[in-house]
C-alpha positions, 0 to 999 in steps of 0.5 A, a space after each residue: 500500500 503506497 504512503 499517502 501525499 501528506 507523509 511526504 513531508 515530515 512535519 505534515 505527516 507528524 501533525 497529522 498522525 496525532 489524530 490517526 487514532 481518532 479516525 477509522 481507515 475510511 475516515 483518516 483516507 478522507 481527512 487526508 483528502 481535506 487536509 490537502 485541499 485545505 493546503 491547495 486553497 492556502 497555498 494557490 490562488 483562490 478559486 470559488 472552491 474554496 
């Protein structure tokens, strides 16, 4: 099973598996997906998404 994006970068990874046990499988997939949209809206221009 591949690593997911957010593990690529350390810091993100270790803020992130805080709230691993909070989470079933399904459930840490998507708050992974968010978490990274939420990182996309910050970093690049704004779009109506967000």
């Amino acid at each position: 099973m591949p690593k997911p994006i957010v593990c690529l970068s350390l810091a993100l990874c270790q803020f992130a598996e805080v709230f691993r046990p909070c989470f079933t499988r399904r459930q840490w997939k998507y708050f992974v997906i968010v978490l990274l949209g939420l990182i996309e809206c910050e970093d690049g221009e704004r779009s109506a998404a967000c």
